[in-house]
N, C-alpha and C positions, 0 to 999 in steps of 0.2 A: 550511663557513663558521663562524665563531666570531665574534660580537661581543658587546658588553657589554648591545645589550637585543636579543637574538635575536628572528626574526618566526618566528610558525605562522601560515602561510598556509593558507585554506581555502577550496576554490574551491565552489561553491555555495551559497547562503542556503534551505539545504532545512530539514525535522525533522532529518536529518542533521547536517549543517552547526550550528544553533541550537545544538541538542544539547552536538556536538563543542567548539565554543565555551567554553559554560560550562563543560562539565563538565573541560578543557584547564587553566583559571585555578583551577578548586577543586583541581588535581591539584595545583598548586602553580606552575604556567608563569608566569615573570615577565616577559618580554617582549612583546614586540607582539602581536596576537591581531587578523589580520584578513582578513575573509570577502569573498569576490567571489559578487554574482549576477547572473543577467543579468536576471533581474522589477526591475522599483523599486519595489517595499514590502518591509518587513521578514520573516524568513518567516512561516509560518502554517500551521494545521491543515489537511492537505488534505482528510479525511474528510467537513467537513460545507461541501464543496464542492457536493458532490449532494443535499446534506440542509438541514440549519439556514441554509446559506447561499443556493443557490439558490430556496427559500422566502423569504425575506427575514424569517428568523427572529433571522437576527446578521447585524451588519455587518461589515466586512472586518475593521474594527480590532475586532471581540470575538473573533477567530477567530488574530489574532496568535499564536505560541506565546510570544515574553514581551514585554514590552513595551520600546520604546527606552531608556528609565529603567534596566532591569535591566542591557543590554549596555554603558550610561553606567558605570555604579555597578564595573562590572568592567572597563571601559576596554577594552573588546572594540568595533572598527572595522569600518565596514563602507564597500564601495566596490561600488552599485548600478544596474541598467544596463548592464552591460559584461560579457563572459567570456572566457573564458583560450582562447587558440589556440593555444598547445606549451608545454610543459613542455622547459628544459634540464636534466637530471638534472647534466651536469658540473659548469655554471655556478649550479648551485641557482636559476635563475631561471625567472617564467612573465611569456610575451607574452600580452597582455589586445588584444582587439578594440580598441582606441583608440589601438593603436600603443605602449602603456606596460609598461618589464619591471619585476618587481617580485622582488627577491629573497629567498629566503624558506632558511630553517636547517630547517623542519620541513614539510612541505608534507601536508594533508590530501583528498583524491579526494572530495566529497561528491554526485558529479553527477546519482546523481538517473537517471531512466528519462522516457522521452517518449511519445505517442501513436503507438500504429501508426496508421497512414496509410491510407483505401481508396482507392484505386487503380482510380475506375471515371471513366467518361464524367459529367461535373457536380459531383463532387467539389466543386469550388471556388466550386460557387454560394451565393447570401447566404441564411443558414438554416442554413446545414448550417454543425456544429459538435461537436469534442471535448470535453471534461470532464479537465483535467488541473490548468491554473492557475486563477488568482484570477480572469485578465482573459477565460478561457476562460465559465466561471460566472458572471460580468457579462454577457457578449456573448448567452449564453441565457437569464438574465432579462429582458431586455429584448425577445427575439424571443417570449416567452412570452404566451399572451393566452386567456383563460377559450374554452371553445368553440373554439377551433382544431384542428387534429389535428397530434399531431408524433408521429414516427416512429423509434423507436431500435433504431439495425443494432448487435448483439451484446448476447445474455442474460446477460450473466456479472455481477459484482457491480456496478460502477457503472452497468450499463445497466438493472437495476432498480431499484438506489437512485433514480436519475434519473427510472424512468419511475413512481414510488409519486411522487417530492417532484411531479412534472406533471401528476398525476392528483389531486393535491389541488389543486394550482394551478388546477385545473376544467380541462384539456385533455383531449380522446382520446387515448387513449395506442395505438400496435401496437407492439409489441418483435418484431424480426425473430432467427430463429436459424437459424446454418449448422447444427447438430448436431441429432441424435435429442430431444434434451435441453436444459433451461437449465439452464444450471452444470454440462454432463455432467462439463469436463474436471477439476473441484473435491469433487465433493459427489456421494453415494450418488441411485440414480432415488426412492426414500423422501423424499432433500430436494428433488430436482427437484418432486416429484409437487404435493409440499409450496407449494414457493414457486408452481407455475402455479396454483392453487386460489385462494392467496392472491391472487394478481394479479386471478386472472379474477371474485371475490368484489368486487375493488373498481373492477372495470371494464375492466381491461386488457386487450387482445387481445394474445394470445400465439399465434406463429406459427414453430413449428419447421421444420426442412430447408429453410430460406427464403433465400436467397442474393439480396444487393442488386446489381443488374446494372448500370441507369443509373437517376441522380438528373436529374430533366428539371424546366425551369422557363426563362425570360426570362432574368432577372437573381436571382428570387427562386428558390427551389427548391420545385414547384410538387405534385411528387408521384415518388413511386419504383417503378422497374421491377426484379422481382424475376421471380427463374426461375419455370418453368409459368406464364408469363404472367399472373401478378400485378401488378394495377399500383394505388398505393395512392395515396389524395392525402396530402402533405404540406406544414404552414404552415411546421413546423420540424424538422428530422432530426438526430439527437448518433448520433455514432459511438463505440462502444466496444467496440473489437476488441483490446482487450488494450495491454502497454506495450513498450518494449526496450528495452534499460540504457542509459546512456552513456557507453559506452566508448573513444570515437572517441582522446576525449586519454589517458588512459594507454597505449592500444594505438600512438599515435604514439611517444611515450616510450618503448617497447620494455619497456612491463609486460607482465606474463601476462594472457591474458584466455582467458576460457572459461565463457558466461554469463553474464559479469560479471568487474570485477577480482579476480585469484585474491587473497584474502590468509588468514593462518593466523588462531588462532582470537585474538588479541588485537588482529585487523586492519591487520597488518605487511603488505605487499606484499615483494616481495624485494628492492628497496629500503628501507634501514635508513634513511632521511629522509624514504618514502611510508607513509603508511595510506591505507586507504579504508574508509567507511562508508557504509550502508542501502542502496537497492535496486540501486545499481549493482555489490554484493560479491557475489561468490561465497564461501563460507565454510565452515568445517568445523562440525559439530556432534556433539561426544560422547554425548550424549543420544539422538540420532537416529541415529549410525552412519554417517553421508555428508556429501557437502557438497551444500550449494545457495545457492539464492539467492532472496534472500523482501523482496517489497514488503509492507511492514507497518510502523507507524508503533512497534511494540515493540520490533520489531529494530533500527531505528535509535537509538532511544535508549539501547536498551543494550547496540548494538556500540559506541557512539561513547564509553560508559564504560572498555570495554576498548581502544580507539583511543588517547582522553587521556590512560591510565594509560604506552601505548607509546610516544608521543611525549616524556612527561616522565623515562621511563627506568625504567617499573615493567612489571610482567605481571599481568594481570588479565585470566587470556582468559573469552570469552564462549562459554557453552554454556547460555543462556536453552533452555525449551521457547517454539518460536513460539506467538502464539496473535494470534488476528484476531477484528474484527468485524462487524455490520454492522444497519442498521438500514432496518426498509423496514413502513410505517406503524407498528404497533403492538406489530409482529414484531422481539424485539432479538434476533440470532443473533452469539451469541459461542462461536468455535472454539477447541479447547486440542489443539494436536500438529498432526501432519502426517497423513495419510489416506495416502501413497502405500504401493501395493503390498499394500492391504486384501483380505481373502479374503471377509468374510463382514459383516454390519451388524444390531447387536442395537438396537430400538427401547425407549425407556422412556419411558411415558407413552403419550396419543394424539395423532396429528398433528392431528386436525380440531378440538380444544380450543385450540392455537397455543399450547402448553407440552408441551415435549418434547425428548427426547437420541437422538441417533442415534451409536451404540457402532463404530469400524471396528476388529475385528481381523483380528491374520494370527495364526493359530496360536491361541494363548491369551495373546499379547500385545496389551494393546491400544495401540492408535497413534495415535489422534485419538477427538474428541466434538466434535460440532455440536451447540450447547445453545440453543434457541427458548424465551425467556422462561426459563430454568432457573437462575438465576446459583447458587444453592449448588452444585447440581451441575457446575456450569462451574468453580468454585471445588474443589471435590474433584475434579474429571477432571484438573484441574492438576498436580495432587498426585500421584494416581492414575498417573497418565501419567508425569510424570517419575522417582516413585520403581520403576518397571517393576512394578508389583504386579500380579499374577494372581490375578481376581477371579472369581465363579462367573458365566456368563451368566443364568442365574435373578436374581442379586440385583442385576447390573447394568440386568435389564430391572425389577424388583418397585418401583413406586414406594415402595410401602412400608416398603423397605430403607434406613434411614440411611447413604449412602455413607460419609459421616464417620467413622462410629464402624467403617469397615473401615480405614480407615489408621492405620498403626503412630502411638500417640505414643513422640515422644523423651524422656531423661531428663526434662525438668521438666515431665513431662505433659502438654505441646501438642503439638496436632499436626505430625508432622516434614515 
């Protein structure tokens, strides 16, 4: 399709999505620019969904990623409420849930990953709730109440954020876990050992190889049944057993999927009129040597850099080092790389002071750092990590090593 003010259509109002947006119109796109979600607010940070938000420390609109004003200003459209149920790749057009097709010259995948689902007896009683959107994070402020006990099925990162912001909020907290471990499937037994102290310091029961059986209650969800006949009360129960992509609609469309939409590293799909960006990519990464696929609020922002440059007719591909966060009282834990396929974990500092790096190498490569209060050294692991340097494990463990001054500077003296 060829017209005089061509549309980029993007179907989700995610980080993704916002993102792709602006960054689409600073590429230089002079035609139409507009977003399909199915929430009706504008988007916004998911992160301090478990944190600053369900605290009632921001309100929804502080939490915005830009504000209405900025998407005006760049004449970037949005159409709220509604989502896309096929993609015509012939016809360049997509059918929206309200019966309306919209055709579109550039069309962008931003869809975003949803809650995995449990799957027991109670499931669907009043109480029990996920941690994904905005309206999900309202619906648990409100069921939240000083002295009550809530109960969260799965250890992993949202099910701690959630159960630190609930334990300040003055409830009991138990966190159930299928695994040996919390965060086995993430993070070294050093950060496990780590985070269950911290939890149990500020009150939380933590309960491994725990499997939720039936959630039982009236109307309200009144307590959970867990294997070896465990049976727990609960006021209120969040499940956070992980996400899954959304890939329903490009896989109707006859895109690759594997993971996630396959796309190369500028987030081309194999259609030369589809990209796709953030958690629903599968992607390459030079840097890391494989492809994957990473829910992180950095990779969205800047695949969706490498996406707007592909849409406008440049290449700008994306090989970021991932790097994640996470925040659970006091404890700021910011990760640089990927851990898979680690041999061995060199510790810098002490865990029980709550400043500290946990090193994963394979070989004499290092591959990731988990930094607990550390941010210079989160900032050098950055570095450290991406330009592949081989470092001795004495000075990666010796606090007293300035990492800094091991990276190369470049010509003008700074570091590269």
């Amino acid at each position: 399709m060829s017209t005089s003010n061509p549309t980029c259509l993007i179907i989700g109002a995610s980080h993704a999505g916002a993102s792709l947006a602006t960054a689409v119109r600073k590429e230089g796109w002079a035609g139409r620019i507009l977003v399909i979600g199915d929430e009706t607010v504008l988007p916004y940070h998911r992160p301090p969904l478990s944190k600053a938000l369900l605290m009632g420390e921001k309100t929804a609109d502080q939490i915005e990623i830009f504000k209405a004003s900025v998407y005006e200003k760049s004449n970037i459209e949005f159409k709220l409420g509604v989502s896309a149920e096929s993609i015509d790749r012939k016809h360049k057009t997509v059918l929206l849930n309200n019966g309306e097709t919209i055709a579109y010259d550039k069309l962008a995948l931003c869809t975003g990953a949803r809650v995995r689902k449990l799957d027991i007896p109670g499931a669907s009683l009043k109480g029990v709730h996920y941690l994904r959107t905005l309206a999900d994070a309202q619906a648990i402020q409100a069921d939240v109440k000083a002295g009550g006990k809530a109960v969260i099925v799965g250890g992993g990162y949202i099910g701690l954020e959630t159960a630190a912001s609930l334990r300040k909020l003055g409830m009991e907290v138990t966190v159930l876990e299928m695994m040996n471990r919390i965060l086995e499937r993430v993070t070294a037994p050093e950060l496990s050992a780590y985070y269950s102290d911290l939890h149990a310091r500020h009150g939380v029961s933590i309960v491994v190889n725990a499997q939720a059986l039936e959630l039982r209650g009236k109307e309200r969800v009144q307590q959970v049944v867990c294997n070896e006949n465990r049976v727990l009360d609960a006021d209120l129960v969040i499940i956070g057993i992980g996400v899954i992509p959304n890939t329903e609609l490009a896989a109707a469309a006859g895109l690759e999927i594997n993971n996630g939409v396959v796309v190369d590293d500028c987030a081309q799909t194999a259609d030369a009129d589809i990209v796709a960006v953030g958690d629903c990519t599968n992607h390459p990464n030079d840097l890391l040597g494989y492809r994957l696929r990473l829910e992180s609020v950095p990779n969205a922002m800047e695949q969706a850099k490498a996406a707007a440059a592909s849409i406008c007719g440049q290449k700008k591909p994306y090989h970021a080092l991932p790097w994640f966060w996470s925040d659970q009282y006091n404890a700021k834990l910011q990760i640089a790389g990927m851990n898979r396929g680690y041999e061995r974990v060199v510790i810098r500092g002490v865990p029980s002071t709550d400043q500290f790096v946990a090193w994963y190498l394979k070989g004499d490569q290092i591959l990731a750092a988990d930094c607990i209060n550390s941010p210079k050294e989160f900032m050098a692991a950055k570095k450290i990590i991406a330009q592949k340097l081989v470092l001795k494990e004495s000075d990666l463990a010796d606090t007293g090593v300035d990492l800094n001054a091991l990276i190369p500077k470049d010509s003008a003296g700074t570091t590269a």
